[in-house]
C-alpha positions in Angstrom: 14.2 -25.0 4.1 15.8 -22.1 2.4 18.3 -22.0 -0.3 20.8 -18.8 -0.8 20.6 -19.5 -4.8 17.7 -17.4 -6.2 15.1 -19.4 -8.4 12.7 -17.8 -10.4 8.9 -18.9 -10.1 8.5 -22.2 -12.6 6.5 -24.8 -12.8 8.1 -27.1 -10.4 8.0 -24.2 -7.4 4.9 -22.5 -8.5 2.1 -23.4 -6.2 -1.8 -22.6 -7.8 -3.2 -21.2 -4.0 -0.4 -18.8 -3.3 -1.5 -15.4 -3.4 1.1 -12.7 -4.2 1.0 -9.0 -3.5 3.6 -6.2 -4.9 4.8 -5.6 -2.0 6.0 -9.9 -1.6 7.5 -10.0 -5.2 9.3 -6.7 -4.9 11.0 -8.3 -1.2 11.7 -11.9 -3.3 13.6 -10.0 -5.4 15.3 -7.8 -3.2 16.0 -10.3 -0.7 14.6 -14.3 -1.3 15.9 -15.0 2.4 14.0 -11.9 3.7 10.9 -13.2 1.5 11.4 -16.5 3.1 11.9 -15.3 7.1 8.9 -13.0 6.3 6.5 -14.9 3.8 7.2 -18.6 4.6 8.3 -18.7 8.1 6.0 -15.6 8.9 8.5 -14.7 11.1 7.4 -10.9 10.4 7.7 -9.6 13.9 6.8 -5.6 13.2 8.2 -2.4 15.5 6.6 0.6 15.0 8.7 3.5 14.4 8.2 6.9 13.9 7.8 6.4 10.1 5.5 3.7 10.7 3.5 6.1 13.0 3.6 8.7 10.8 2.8 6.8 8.3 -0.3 5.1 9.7 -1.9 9.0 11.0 -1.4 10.2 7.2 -3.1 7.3 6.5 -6.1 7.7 8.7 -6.5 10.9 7.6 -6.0 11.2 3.9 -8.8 8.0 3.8 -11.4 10.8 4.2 -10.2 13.4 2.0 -12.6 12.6 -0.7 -15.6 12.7 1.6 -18.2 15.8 1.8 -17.0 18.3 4.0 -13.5 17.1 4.8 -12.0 19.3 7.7 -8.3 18.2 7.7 -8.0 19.9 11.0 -11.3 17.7 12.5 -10.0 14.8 11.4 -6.4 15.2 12.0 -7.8 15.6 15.7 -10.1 12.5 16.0 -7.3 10.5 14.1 -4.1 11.3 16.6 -5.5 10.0 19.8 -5.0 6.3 18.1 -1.3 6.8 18.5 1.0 7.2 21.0 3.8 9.4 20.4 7.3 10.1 22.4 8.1 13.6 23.1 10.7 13.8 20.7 8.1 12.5 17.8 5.7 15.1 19.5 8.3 17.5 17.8 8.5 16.3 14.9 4.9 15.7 14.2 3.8 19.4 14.2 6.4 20.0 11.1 5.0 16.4 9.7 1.6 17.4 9.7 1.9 20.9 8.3 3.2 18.9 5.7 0.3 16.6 5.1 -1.9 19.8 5.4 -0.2 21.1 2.4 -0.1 18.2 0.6 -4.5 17.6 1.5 -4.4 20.7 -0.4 -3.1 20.2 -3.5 -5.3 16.7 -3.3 -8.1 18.6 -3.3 -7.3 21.1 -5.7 -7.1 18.1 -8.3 -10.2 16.8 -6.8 -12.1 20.1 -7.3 -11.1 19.5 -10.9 -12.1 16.2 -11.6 -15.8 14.8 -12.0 -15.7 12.4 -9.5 -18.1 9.3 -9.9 -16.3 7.4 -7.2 -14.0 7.2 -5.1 -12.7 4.3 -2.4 -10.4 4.3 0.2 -8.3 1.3 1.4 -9.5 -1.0 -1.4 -8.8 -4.7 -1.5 -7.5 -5.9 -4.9 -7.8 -9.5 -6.0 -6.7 -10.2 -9.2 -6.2 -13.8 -11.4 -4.0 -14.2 -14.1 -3.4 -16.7 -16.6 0.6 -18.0 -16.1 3.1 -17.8 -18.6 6.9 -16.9 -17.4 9.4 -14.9 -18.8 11.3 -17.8 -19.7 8.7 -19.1 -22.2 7.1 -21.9 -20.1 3.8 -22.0 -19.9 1.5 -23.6 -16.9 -1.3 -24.9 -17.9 -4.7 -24.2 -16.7 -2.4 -22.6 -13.8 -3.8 -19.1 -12.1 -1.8 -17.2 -10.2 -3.2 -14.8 -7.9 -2.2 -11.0 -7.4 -2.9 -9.1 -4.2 -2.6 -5.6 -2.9 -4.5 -2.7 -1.1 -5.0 0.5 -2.9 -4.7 3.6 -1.1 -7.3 4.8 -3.1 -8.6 4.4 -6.2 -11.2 7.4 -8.2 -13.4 6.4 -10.8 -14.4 9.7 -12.9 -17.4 10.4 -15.0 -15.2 10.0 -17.8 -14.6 6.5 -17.2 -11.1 7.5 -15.8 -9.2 5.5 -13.0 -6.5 7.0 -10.9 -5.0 4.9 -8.4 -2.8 6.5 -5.6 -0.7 5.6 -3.5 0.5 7.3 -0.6 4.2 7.3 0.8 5.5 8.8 3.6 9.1 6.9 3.1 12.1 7.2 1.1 9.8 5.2 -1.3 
């Protein structure tokens, strides 16, 4: 069921197996019905829209831009036959990527400057916390599990960590 009143995560709603990602939290408290229709129903039915499209090829391609050799104009090519775009996106796209070209650039200006030890692309992030709320109630011997994916995240020689993450939105 779903209540219109928003109720902050406590003891008595707080269940120890639920995993959470940003991306949930941040749409609980935007919107606890749209958390609900998306998170508890799963009712997430997705359309892809040029944003999403766009999104998903800067994706693809940026993934590889810390590799040896990285041809943005290879990749671009083996990456854009996964989608399917409408004539009108077709127009859009050359203006789109010309845009991602640039901004490959300046990614690997930064990464000619750094001394890379690592770097990984599309990285899983599990993470578990020990609970304690905001409102001074404390859970114990209650987890609670954090959740994302990571663009990408560079270890440097230094012992440096830059995580990045990429937006093609108004985001």
């Amino acid at each position: 069921t779903f209540s219109s009143n928003f109720t902050p995560l406590t003891s008595t709603n707080f269940n120890e197996n639920k995993e959470f990602s940003y991306s949930s939290l941040k749409k609980y408290h935007a919107c606890p019905f749209s958390y609900f229709v998306n998170y508890i129903l799963k009712d997430n039915y997705f359309e892809d829209t040029i944003f999403t499209k766009f999104g998903k090829l800067a994706h693809e391609i940026l993934a590889h831009i810390y590799e040896d050799n990285f041809d943005f104009d290879k990749t671009t090519n083996d990456k854009i036959n996964k989608f399917e775009f409408t004539n009108k996106e077709k127009i859009l796209l050359k203006r789109f990527l010309f845009e991602v070209k640039e901004t490959s650039k300046k990614i690997l200006e930064h990464k000619n400057k750094m001394s890379l030890k690592k770097a990984y692309s599309e990285l899983d992030l599990k993470y578990v916390i020990d609970v304690n709320f905001n409102n001074g109630e404390n859970i114990e011997n209650k987890k609670i599990k954090i959740g994302g994916r990571l663009d990408r995240l560079i270890e440097t020689q230094d012992d440096g960590l830059y995580v990045i993450d990429y937006k093609t939105g108004n985001e």
